[in-house]
N, C-alpha and C positions, 0 to 999 in steps of 0.2 A: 528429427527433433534435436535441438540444439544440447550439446552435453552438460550445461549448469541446469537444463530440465531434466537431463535423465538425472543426474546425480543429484536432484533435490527428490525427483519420484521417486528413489529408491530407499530413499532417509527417511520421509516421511509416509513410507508406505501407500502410494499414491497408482487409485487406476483410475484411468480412462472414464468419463461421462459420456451418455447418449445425449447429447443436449441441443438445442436449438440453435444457428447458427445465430449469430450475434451482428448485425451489421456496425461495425466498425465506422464505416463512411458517420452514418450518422450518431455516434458518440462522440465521437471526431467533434462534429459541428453544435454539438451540445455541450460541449467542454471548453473547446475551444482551440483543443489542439488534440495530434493525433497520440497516441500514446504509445509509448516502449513496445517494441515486435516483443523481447520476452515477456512480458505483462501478457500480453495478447495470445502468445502462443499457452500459456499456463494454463488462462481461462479460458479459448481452444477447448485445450486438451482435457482441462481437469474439473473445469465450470470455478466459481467461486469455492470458497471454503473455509470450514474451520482447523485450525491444528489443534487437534486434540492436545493436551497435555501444557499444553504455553496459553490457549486462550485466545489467539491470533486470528483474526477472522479477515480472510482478501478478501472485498467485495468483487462485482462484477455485475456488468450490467445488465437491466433485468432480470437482476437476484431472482428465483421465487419468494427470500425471506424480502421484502420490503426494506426490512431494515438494515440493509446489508446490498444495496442496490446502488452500485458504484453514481453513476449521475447524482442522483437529488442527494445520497450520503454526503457526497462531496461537496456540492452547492453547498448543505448546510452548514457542514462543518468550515467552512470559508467563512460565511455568513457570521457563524458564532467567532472566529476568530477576526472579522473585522468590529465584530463590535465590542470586544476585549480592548483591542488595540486604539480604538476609536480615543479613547482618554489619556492615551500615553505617548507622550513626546516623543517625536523620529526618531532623536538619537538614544534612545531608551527599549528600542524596540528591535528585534533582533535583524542584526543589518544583513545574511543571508538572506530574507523574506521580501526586502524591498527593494531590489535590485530592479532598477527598469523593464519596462518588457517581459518579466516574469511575470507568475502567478502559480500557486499552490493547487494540486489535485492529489486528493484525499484517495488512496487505493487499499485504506488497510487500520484496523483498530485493537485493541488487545483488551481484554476484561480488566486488565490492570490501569487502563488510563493513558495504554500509548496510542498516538495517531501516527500514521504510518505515511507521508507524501512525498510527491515529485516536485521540486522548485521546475517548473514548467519554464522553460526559455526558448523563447518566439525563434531565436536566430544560432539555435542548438539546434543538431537531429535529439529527437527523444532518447534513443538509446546515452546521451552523454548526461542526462539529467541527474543534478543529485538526487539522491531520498535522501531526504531525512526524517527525524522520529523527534515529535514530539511528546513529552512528558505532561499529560493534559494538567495532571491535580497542581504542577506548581510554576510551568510553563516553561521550563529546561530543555533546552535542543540539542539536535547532535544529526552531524551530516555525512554521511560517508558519498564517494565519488564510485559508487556501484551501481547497477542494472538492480531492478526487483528482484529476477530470480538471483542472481551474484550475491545481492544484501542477504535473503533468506537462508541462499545453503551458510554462505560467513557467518552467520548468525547463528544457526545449528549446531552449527559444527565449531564454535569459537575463533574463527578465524581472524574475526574483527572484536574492537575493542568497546564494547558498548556498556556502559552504565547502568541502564533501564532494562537490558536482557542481558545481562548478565548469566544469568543461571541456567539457559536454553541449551548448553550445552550438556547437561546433568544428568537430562532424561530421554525419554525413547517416547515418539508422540507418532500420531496417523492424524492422515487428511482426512476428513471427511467431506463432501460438497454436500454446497445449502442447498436445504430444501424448503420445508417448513419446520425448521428449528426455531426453538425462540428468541424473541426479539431479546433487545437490553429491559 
C-alpha cells in the first residue's frame, strides 16, 4: 500500500472492507477516462465512504448508497454544472474548467456544499490531475496540484491552504464505508 494510504488509514481510523471487486476496465469506459491508481487503491482497500466528523463522502462505484455511486453521481453533477454555465459567457466562467481535452469527474461531496473533482486531461497520466473543490452554494474554486489521497491527508492535517476546509484540521473523525446510509 502506498504510504499517503497508510498515513490517511491511520488519521482517519480506517479498516479494510470485504467488498466486491470493482472492474475498473469498465468505469474506465463509462467515464471516460481511467482514474488515479490512489483513487482506486482507497476504494480497493477501504470501499467508498463517509468521514465522520467533516461530512465528506468519496463515492465509489457501485456505492451500495445509490446516491453516492461514483458513475451516475458524477454524470449528474456535470450535467447540473453544464447547465449553470450554459448562460454565462466563456470568459466569465472559470478558465481551469474549459481547458481543451479536459473534462470534470465528480469523486467526492461534503454535507456542506463542497464538490470534490478531477480536471480529467486526455494527454496527462491521471495521477498528475488537478482536484479541485468546488464551493457549490456560490460557485468558488480552488485547485490544488495533489493526488486524491495527497489532497485528503493535506487536508487533514492542514497542510494545504484551503478556504472551504479550513477547519478539518480541528477535529479527530473515522471512515466509515457506505452501506445503506442515507441519501442527501
Amino acid at each position: 500500500m502506498q504510504q499517503n494510504l497508510v498515513e490517511l488509514a491511520a488519521l482517519l481510523s480506517m479498516s479494510p472492507v470485504d467488498a466486491p471487486a470493482i472492474d475498473w476496465t469498465e468505469v474506465t469506459r463509462e467515464l471516460g477516462s481511467e482514474l488515479p491508481a490512489d483513487y482506486r487503491a482507497l476504494i480497493d482497500m477501504f470501499g467508498p465512504g463517509l468521514i465522520r466528523g467533516s461530512d465528506i463522502i468519496i463515492y465509489g462505484p457501485g456505492c451500495p448508497n445509490v446516491y453516492y455511486d461514483l458513475v451516475p453521481e458524477s454524470k449528474q453533477r456535470i450535467e447540473d454544472l453544464e447547465g449553470l454555465w450554459s448562460d454565462v459567457p466563456p470568459e466569465d466562467r472559470p478558465p481551469h474548467l474549459f481547458v481543451p481535452g479536459t473534462h470534470l469527474v465528480n469523486w467526492a461531496t461534503s454535507g456542506c456544499g463542497e464538490y470534490f473533482y478531477w480536471i480529467a486531461d486526455a494527454t496527462k497520466p491521471p495521477e498528475t490531475w488537478t482536484v479541485s473543490l468546488e464551493q457549490g452554494r456560490d460557485g468558488a474554486w480552488e485547485h490544488f496540484d495533489l493526488g486524491c489521497v495527497d489532497f485528503l491527508l493535506a487536508a487533514f492535517t492542514g497542510r494545504i491552504d484551503t478556504f472551504y476546509l479550513r477547519s478539518l484540521p480541528e477535529r479527530t473523525y473515522t471512515y466509515e464505508p457506505l452501506k445503506e446510509l442515507p441519501g442527501p
